[in-house]
matplotlib code that plots the C-alpha trace (Angstrom):
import matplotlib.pyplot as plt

x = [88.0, 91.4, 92.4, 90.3, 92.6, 95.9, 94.7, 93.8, 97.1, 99.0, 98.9, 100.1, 103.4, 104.7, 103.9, 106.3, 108.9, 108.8, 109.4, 111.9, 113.8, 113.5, 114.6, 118.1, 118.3, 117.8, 120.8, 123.0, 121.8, 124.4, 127.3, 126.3, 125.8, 129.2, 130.4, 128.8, 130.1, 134.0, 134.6, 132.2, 131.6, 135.7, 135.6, 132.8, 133.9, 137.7, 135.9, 134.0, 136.7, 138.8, 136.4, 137.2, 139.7, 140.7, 140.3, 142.6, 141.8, 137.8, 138.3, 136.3, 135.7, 135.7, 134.3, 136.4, 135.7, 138.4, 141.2, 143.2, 143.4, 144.5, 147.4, 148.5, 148.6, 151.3, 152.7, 156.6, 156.5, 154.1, 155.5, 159.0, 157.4, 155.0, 158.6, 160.2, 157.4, 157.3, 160.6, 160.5, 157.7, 159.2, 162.1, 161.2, 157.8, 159.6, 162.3, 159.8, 157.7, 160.6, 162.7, 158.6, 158.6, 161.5, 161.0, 157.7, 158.9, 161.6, 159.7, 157.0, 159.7, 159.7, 163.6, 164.4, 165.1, 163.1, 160.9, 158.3, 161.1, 161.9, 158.7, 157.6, 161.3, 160.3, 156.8, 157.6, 158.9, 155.3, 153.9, 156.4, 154.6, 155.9, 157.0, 159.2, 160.6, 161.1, 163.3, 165.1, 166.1, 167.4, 169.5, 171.2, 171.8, 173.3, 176.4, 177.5, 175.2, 174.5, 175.4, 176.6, 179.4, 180.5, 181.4, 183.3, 185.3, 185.6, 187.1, 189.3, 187.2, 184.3, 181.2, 178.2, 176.0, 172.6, 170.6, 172.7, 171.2, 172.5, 171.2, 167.9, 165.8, 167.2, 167.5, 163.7, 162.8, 164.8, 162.9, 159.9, 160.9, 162.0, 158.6, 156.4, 158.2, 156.8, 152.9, 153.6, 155.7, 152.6, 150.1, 152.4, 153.1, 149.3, 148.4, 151.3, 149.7, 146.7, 147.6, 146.5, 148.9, 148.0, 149.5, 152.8, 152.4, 151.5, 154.2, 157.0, 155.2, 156.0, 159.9, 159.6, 162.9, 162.4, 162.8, 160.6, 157.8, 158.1, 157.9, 155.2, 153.0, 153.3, 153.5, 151.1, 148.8, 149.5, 149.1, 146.3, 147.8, 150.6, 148.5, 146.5, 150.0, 151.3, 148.5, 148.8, 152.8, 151.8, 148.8, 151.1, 154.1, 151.8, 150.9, 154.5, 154.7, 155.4, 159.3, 160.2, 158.0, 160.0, 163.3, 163.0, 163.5, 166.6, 167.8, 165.8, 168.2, 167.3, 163.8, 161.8, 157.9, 156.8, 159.3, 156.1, 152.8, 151.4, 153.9, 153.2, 149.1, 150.0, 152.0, 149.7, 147.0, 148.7, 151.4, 150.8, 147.2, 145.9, 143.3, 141.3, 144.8, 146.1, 142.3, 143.0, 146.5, 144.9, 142.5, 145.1, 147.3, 144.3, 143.4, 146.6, 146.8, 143.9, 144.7, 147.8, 146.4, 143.9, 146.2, 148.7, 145.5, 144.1, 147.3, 147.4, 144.3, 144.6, 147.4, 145.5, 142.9, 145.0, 146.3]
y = [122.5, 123.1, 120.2, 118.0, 119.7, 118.9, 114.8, 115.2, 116.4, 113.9, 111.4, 113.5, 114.4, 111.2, 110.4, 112.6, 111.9, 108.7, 110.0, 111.7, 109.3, 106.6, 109.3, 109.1, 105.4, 105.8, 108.5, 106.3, 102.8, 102.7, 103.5, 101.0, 98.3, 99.0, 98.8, 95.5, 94.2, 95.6, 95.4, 93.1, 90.2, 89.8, 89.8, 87.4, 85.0, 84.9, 84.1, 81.7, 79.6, 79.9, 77.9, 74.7, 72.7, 70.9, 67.2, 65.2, 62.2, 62.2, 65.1, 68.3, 70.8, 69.6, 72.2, 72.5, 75.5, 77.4, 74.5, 76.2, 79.4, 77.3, 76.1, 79.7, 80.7, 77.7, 78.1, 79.1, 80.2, 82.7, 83.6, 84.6, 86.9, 88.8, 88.9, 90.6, 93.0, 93.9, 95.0, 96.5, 98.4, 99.7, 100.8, 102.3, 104.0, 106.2, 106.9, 108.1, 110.1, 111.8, 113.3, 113.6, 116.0, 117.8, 118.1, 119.7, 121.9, 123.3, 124.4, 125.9, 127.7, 130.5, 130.5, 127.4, 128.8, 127.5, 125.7, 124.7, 122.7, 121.3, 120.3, 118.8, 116.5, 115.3, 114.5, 113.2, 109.7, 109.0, 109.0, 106.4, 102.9, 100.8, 98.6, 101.1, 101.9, 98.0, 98.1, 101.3, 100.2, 96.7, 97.9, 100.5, 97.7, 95.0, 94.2, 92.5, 94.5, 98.3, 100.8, 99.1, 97.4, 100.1, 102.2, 99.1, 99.0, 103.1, 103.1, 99.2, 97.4, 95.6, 97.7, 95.4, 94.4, 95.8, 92.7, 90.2, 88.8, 90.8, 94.2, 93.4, 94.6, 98.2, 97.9, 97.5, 100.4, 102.7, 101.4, 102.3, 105.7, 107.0, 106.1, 107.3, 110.3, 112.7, 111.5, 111.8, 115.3, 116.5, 115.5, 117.6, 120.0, 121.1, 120.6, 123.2, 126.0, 125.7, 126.8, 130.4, 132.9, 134.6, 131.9, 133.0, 136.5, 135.4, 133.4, 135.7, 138.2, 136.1, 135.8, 132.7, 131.8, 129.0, 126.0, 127.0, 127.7, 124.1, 122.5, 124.6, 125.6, 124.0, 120.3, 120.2, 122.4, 119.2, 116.2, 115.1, 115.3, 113.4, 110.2, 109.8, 110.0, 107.4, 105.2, 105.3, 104.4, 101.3, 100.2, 100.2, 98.9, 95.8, 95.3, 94.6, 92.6, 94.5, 95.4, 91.8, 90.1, 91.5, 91.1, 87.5, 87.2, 89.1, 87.2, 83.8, 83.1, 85.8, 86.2, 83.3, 82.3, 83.5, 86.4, 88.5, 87.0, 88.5, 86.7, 83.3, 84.5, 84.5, 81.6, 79.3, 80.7, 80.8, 78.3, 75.8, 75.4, 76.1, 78.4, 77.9, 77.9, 81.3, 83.0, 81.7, 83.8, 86.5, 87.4, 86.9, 89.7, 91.9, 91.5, 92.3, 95.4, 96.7, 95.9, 97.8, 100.4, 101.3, 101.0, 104.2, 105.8, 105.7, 106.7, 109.7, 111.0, 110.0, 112.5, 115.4, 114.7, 115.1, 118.9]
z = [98.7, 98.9, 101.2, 98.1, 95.2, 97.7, 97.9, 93.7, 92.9, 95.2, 92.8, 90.2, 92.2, 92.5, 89.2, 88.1, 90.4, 89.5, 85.7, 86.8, 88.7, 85.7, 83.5, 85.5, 84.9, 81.4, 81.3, 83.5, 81.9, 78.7, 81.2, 83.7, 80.9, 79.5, 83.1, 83.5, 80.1, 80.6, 83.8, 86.5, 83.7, 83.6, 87.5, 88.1, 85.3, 86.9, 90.3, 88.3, 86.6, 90.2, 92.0, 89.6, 88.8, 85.1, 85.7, 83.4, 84.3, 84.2, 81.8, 82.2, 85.1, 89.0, 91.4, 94.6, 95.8, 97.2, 97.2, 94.7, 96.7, 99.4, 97.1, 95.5, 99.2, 100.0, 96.4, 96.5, 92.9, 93.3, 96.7, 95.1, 92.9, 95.4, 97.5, 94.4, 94.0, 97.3, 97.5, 94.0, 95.1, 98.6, 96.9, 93.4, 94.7, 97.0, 94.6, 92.3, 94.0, 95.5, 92.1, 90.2, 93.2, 93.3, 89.7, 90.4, 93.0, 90.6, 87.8, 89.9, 91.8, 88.6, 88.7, 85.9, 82.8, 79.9, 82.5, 80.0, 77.8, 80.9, 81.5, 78.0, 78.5, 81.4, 80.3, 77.3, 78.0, 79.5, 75.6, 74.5, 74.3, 77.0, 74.9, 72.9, 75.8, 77.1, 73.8, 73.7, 77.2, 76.2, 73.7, 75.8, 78.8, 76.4, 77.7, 74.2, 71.7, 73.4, 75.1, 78.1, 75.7, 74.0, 77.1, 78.7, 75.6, 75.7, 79.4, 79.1, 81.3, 81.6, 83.3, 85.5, 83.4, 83.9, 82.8, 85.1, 88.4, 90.8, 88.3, 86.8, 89.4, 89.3, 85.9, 85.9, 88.4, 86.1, 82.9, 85.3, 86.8, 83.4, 81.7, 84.8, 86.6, 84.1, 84.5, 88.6, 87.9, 86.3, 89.0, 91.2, 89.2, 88.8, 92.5, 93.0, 90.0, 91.6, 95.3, 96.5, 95.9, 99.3, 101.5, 99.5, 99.7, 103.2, 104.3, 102.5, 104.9, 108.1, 106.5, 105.5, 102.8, 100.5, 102.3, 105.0, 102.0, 100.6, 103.7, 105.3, 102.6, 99.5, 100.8, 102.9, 100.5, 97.8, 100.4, 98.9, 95.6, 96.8, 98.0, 94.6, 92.7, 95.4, 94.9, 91.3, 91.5, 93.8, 91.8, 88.6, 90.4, 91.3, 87.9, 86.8, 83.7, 80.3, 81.1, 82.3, 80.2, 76.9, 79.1, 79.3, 75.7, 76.0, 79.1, 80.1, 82.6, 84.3, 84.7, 84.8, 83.8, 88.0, 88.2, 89.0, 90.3, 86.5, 84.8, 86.5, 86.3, 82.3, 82.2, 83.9, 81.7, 78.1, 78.4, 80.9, 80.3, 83.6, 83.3, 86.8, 88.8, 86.2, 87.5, 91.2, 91.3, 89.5, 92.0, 94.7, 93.3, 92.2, 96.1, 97.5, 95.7, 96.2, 99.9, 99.5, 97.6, 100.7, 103.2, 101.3, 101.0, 104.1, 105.6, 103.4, 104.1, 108.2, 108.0, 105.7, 108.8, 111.6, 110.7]

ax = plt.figure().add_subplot(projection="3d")
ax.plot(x, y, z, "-o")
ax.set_aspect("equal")
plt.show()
C-alpha cells in the first residue's frame, strides 16, 4: 500500500518543483530582459554593423566579414592611441592606487586629526561631474587665461604649460587622479574598518611597530580589495575620452580626433560617417580591456592564492 501511495505522489513532486523552478524565472525574467535590452542588444548590434562595410559606390551595406578588423589591426591611427593609453595607464594607475592607499592607511591609523574632514575632502571631488571637473581643470591650466598665467606673471617668468605637447598627458592623469583617488581611497578605506581587531591586538603582542603592521597585516588582509580597486582604475583608464575630448576644444593642436582609440571609435562614428569601421574599433578596445582587465585580476588573486 505504501510503495502504491510513494508511485501516486511521484507525480505530484515534480509537479511542484517544476512550479517552483518556473517561479524563479518569473522573478529573474524582468532583470534578464532589461539585461538583454541594455546591455547584449548594444553588443550584438556593434558585432552586427562590424561585419559590413558602407559601399559608396553601389550604395548600401557590403558584408565582408572580418576585413575591417583586419584593417583597425594594421591601422596607425588607432595604434597611436592604444600606444598612448598604454602608457597613460602604466603610469597613472599605479600612481593612483599608491597615494588612494596611503590615504587610506592614514586615516585608519586613528592618529589624523579631524580624520573624517579629511575623508569627506578627499571624497568629495568624485561627486563633481566629470565634465565640471574637465572645466575647472582647463581654466586653472591656461597658460593665457588661468591659473597657470597668472603665476608666471606672479614669479617674472613664464611656467610650462600644462596643455602643450610635451604636458598634456600628465596634465590628464592629474585631471584623472584628482576626480578618482577618493572613490579608490574609499574602497580601501572600508576593506581596512572591516579587518579583525585581534590580528592587531595580535601583532602589537608579537612587537610588531607600525610599519611592520601595514606591511604584514593590513595589506595582505586588503589584497583582494586592492585588485577590484585596480581593475576598476584600468577599466576606466581604458575608457579615456571625457577629459581629452573637452580638451581638444581648448587645444586642437594638441589632441587630435584618434588621441584615444574612443575618440577615433567616436569620430569615425559621428563625424566621418563610418559607422561599421567606428563599431569595428569599438569592439577592439572593449576586447583589449577586458583582456587587460583579466590579466590584473588574475594576477591578484594568483597571489591572494599563493599565501
Amino acid at each position: 500500500m505504501s510503495t502504491i501511495t510513494t508511485i501516486t505522489q511521484a507525480p505530484t513532486v515534480r509537479r511542484r518543483n517544476r512550479r517552483g523552478q518556473l517561479t524563479g524565472w518569473w522573478f529573474v525574467l524582468p532583470f534578464t530582459l532589461l539585461l538583454a535590452l541594455v546591455l547584449l542588444a548594444p553588443i550584438a548590434y556593434t558585432i552586427y554593423l562590424s561585419l559590413f562595410h558602407s559601399s559608396a559606390f553601389f550604395g548600401g551595406n557590403e558584408f565582408v566579414w572580418f576585413a575591417n578588423f583586419g584593417q583597425a589591426l594594421t591601422d596607425p591611427k588607432l595604434w597611436d592611441g592604444v600606444i598612448r593609453v598604454g602608457l597613460f595607464m602604466a603610469v597613472q594607475a599605479p600612481i593612483m592606487i599608491i597615494l588612494a592607499l596611503a590615504a587610506a592607511l592614514a586615516l585608519d591609523s586613528g592618529r589624523l586629526k579631524w580624520a573624517p574632514l579629511f575623508r569627506i575632502g578627499i571624497f568629495l571631488p568624485y561627486a563633481i561631474p566629470g565634465v565640471v571637473a574637465v572645466m575647472i581643470w582647463t581654466y586653472m591650466y591656461g597658460s593665457q587665461f588661468g591659473l597657470v598665467r597668472d603665476l608666471s606673471n606672479l614669479v617674472g617668468f613664464a611656467l610650462p604649460n600644462p596643455l602643450s605637447n610635451e604636458l598634456i598627458v600628465p596634465a590628464l592623469a592629474n585631471i584623472q587622479m584628482w576626480s578618482f583617488l577618493g572613490y579608490n581611497m574609499l574602497i580601501f578605506f572600508s576593506a581596512l574598518q572591516a579587518i579583525p581587531r585581534d590580528l592587531y591586538e595580535a601583532a602589537a603582542i608579537d612587537g610588531a611597530g607600525q610599519w611592520r603592521m601595514i606591511f604584514s597585516v593590513k595589506l595582505p588582509q586588503i589584497r583582494g580589495a586592492i585588485t577590484v580597486a585596480t581593475v576598476f582604475t584600468v577599466i576606466g583608464t581604458s575608457q579615456l575620452f571625457t577629459e581629452p575630448a573637452i580638451l581638444r576644444s581648448v587645444v586642437p593642436g594638441v589632441i587630435s580626433s584618434f588621441f584615444t582609440p574612443n575618440m577615433y571609435a567616436y569620430s569615425l562614428g559621428f563625424t566621418a560617417n563610418q559607422a561599421n569601421y567606428s563599431a569595428t574599433v569599438a569592439i577592439l578596445a572593449g576586447l583589449a580591456t577586458i583582456v587587460i582587465a583579466g590579466i590584473v585580476q588574475r594576477v591578484g588573486n594568483g597571489k591572494k592564492e599563493a599565501r
